[in-house]
C-alpha positions in Angstrom: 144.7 93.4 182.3 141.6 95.0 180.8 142.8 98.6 181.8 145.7 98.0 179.7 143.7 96.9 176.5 141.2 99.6 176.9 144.5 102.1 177.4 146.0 100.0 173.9 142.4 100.8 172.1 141.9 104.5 172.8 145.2 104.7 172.3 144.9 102.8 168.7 141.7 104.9 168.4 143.3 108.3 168.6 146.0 108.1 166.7 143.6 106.4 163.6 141.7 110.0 164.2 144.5 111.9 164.0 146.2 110.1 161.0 142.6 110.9 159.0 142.4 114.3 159.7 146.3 114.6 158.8 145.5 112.7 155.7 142.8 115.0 154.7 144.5 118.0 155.0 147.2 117.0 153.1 144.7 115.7 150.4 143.3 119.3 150.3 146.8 121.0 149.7 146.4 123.6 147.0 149.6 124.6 144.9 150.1 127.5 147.2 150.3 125.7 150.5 152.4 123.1 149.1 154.5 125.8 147.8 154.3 126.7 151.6 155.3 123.6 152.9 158.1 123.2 150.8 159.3 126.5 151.6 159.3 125.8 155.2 160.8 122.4 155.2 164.0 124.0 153.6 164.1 126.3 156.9 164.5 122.8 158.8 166.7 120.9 160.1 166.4 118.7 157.7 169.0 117.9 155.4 168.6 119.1 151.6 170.2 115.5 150.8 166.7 114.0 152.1 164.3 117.6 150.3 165.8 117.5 147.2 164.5 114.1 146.1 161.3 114.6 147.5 160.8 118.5 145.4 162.1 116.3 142.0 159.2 113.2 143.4 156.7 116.6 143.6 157.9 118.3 140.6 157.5 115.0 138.2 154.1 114.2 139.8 150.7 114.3 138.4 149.4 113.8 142.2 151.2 116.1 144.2 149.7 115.7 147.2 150.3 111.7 147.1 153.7 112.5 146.9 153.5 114.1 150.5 151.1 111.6 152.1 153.4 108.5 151.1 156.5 110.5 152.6 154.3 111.0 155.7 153.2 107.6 155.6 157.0 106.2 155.6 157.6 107.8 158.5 161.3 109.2 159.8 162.3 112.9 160.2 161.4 114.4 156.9 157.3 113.0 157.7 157.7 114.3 161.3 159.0 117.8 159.7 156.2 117.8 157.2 153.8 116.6 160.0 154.8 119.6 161.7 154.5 121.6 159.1 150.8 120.6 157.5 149.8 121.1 161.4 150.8 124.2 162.2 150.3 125.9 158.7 147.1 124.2 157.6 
């Protein structure tokens, strides 16, 4: 049993690291690689039903980048897009 709560842990431990870097890349987004991001999400898969509320969220905001990091935080296909995005880009 403790091989599977040490597996659980590192497990627990990575992803944690990975969300914090993810997190502070997205804090660090400049107006140009959000432009970026939102350019390439509209080359997705993802329907514009599920973008276009999320450019009006960004367009209104005083904390862009917020905007982005609660999406991501919510999870579902538009975060995993804009996680694939923000990592490949950034």
């Amino acid at each position: 049993m403790a091989n599977i709560d040490d597996l659980r842990n590192a497990g627990k431990n990575a992803t944690q690291k990975t969300n914090a870097a993810l997190q502070s890349k997205i804090e660090r987004l400049t107006s140009d690689k959000l432009s970026q991001i939102i350019s390439e999400l509209k080359k997705t898969t993802i329907q514009s039903s599920e973008i276009e509320p999320l450019l009006q969220q960004i367009s209104t905001a005083t904390n862009k980048n917020k905007i982005i990091l609660d999406v991501v935080n919510k999870g579902g296909n538009l975060a995993n897009a804009i996680i694939a995005i923000v990592t490949k880009f950034i």
